[in-house]
C-alpha positions as protocol buffer text, in pm:
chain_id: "A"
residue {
  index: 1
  type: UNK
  ca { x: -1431 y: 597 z: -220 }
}
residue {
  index: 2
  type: UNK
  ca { x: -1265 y: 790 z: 102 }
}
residue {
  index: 3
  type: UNK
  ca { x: -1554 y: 963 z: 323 }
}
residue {
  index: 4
  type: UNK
  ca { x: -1399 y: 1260 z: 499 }
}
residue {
  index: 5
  type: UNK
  ca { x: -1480 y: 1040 z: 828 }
}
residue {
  index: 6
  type: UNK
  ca { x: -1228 y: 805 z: 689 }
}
residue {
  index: 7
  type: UNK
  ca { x: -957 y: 1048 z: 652 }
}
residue {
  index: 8
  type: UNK
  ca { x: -1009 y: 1160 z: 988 }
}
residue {
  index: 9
  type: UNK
  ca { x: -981 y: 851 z: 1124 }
}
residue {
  index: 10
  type: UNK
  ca { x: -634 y: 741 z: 906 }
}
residue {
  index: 11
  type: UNK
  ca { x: -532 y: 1083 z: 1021 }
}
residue {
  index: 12
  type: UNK
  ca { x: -549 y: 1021 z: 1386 }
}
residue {
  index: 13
  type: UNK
  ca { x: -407 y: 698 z: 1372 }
}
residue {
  index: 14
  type: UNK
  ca { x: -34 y: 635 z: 1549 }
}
residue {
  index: 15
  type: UNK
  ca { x: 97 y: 288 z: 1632 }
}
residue {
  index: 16
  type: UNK
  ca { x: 290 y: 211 z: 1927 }
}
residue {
  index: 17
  type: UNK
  ca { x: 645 y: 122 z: 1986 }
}
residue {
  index: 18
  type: UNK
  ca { x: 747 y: -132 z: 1770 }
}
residue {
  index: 19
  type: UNK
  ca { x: 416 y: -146 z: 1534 }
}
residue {
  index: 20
  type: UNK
  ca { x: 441 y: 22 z: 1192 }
}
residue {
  index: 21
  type: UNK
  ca { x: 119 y: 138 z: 992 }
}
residue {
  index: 22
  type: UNK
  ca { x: 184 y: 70 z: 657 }
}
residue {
  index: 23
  type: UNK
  ca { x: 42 y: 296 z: 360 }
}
residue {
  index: 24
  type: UNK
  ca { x: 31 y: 158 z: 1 }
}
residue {
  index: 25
  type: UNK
  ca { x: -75 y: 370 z: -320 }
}
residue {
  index: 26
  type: UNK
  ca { x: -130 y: 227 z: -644 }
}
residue {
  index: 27
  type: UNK
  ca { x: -149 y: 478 z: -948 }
}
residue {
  index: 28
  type: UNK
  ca { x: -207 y: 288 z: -1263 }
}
residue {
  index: 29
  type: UNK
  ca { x: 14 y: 512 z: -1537 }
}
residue {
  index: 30
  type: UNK
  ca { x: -82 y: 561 z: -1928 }
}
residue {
  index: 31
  type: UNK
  ca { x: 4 y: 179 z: -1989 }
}
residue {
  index: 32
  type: UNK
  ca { x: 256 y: 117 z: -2309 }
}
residue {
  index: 33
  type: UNK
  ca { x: 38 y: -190 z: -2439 }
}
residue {
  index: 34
  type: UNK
  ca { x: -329 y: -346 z: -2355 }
}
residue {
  index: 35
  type: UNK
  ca { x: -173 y: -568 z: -2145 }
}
residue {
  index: 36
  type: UNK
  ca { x: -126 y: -294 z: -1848 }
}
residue {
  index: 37
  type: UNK
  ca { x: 148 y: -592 z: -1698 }
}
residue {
  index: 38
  type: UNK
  ca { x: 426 y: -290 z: -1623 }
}
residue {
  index: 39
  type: UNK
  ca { x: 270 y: -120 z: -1304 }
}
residue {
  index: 40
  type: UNK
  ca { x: 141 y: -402 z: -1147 }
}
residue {
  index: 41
  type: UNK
  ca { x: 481 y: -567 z: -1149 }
}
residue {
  index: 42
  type: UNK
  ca { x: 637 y: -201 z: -1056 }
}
residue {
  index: 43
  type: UNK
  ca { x: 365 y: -217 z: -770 }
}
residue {
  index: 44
  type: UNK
  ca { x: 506 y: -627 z: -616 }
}
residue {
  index: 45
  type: UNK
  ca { x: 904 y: -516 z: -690 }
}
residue {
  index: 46
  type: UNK
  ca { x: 812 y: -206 z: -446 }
}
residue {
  index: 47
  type: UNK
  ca { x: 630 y: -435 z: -224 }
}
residue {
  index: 48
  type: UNK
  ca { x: 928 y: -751 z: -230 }
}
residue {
  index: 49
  type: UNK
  ca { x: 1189 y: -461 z: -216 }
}
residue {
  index: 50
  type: UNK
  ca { x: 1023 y: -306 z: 142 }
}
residue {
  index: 51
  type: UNK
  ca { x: 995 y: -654 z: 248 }
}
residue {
  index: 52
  type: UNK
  ca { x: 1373 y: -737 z: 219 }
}
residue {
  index: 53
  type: UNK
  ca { x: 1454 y: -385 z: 373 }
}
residue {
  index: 54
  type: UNK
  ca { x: 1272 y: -454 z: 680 }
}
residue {
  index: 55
  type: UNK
  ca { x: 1371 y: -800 z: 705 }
}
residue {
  index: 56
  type: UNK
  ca { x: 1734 y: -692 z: 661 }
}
residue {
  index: 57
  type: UNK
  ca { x: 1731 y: -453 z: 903 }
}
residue {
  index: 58
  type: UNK
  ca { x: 1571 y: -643 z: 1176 }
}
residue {
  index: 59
  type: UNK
  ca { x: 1219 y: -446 z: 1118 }
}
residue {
  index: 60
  type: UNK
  ca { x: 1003 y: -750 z: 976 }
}
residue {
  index: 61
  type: UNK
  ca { x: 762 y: -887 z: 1301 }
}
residue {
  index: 62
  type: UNK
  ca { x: 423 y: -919 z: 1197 }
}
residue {
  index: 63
  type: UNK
  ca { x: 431 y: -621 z: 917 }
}
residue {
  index: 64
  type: UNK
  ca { x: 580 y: -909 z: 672 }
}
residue {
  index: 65
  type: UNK
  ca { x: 232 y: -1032 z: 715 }
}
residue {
  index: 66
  type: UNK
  ca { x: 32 y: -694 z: 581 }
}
residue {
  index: 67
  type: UNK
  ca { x: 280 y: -678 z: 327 }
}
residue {
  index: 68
  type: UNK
  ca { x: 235 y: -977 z: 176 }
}
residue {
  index: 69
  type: UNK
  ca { x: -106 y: -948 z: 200 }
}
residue {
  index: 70
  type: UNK
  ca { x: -49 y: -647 z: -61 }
}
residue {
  index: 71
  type: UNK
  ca { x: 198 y: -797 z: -295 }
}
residue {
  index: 72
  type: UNK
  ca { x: -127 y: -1033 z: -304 }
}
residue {
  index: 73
  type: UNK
  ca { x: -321 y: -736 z: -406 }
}
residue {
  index: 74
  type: UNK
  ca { x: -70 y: -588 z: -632 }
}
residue {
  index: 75
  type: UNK
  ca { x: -28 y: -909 z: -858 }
}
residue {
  index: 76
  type: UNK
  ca { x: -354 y: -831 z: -934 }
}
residue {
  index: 77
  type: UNK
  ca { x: -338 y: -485 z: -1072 }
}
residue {
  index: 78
  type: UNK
  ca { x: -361 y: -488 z: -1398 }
}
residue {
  index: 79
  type: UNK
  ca { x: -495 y: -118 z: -1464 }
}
residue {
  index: 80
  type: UNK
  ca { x: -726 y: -159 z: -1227 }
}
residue {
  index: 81
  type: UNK
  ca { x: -969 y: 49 z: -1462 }
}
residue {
  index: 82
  type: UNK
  ca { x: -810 y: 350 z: -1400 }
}
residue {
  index: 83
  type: UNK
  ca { x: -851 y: 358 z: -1071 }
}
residue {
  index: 84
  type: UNK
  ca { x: -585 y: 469 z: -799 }
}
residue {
  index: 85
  type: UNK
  ca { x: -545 y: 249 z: -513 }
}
residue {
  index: 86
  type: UNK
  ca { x: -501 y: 284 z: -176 }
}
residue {
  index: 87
  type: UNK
  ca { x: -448 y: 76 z: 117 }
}
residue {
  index: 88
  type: UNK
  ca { x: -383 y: 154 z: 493 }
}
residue {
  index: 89
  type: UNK
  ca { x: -308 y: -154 z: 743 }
}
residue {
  index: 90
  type: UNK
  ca { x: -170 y: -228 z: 1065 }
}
residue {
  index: 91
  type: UNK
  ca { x: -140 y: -596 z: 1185 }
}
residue {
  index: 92
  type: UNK
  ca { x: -85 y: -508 z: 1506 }
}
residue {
  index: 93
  type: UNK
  ca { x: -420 y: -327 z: 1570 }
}
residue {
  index: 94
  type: UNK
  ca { x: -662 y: -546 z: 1315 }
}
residue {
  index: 95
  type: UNK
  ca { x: -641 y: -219 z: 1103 }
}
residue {
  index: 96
  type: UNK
  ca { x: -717 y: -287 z: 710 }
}
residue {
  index: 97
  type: UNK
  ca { x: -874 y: -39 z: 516 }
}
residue {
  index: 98
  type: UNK
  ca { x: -866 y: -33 z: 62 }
}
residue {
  index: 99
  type: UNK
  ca { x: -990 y: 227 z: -149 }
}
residue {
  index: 100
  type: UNK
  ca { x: -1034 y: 285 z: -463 }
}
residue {
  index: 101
  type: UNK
  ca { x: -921 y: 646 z: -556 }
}
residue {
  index: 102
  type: UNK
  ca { x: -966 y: 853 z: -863 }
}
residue {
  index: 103
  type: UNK
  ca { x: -639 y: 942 z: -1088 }
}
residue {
  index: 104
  type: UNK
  ca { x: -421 y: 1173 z: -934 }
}
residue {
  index: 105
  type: UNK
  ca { x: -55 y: 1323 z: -967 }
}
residue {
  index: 106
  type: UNK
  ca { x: 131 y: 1065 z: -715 }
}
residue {
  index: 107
  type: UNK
  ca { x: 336 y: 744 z: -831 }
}
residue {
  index: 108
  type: UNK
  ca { x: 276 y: 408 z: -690 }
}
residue {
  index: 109
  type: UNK
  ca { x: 465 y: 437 z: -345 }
}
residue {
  index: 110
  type: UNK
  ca { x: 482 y: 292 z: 7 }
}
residue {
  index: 111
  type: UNK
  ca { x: 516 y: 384 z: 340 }
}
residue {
  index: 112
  type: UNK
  ca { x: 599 y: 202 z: 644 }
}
residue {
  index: 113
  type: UNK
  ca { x: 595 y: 412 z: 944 }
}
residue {
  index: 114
  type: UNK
  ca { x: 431 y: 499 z: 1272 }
}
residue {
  index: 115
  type: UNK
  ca { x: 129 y: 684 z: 1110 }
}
residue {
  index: 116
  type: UNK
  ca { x: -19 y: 661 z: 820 }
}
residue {
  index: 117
  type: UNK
  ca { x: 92 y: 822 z: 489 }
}
């Protein structure tokens, strides 16, 4: 679980020019069979689509490598036992922190940006 230190810390986080923090959440849904295969392969198409967007446009560097270090993660996501997950790196800086998060209200999204999400 997040400690309000570790919020504070994510929070006060900014890269550089030309580094990008990356911010993954994983929010396992009310799965349609046992096998709970749907959001984890949701979870690596949103992960393989960000990949080709910043390889497209030029973006990729060393945040390819975080990234596929959470497709990694993501292929193994299957319901995670209900837990959220979330996931804050930054190559760049050494910067990789996972948490497991209770169920909340968000969708599996990503975020690839200067700060943290």
């Amino acid at each position: 679980m997040m400690t309000r230190e570790d919020l504070r810390q994510l929070a006060e986080f900014e890269c550089r020019a030309n580094e990008y923090a990356i911010s993954f959440y994983f929010q396992p849904g009310i799965p349609r069979d046992k096998s709970h295969r749907e959001e984890g392969i949701q979870a690596k198409e949103l992960v393989r689509k960000t990949i080709q967007e910043l390889q497209l446009n030029g973006r990729a560097s060393k945040a390819t490598q975080d990234l596929e270090r959470i497709l990694h993660i993501a292929e193994g996501l299957h319901g995670n036992e209900g837990f959220g997950k979330a996931v804050f790196s930054c190559v760049y800086r050494n910067i990789w922190r996972e948490f497991d998060v209770p169920p909340a209200s968000f969708s599996t999204r990503i975020f690839v940006n200067r700060r943290f999400h």
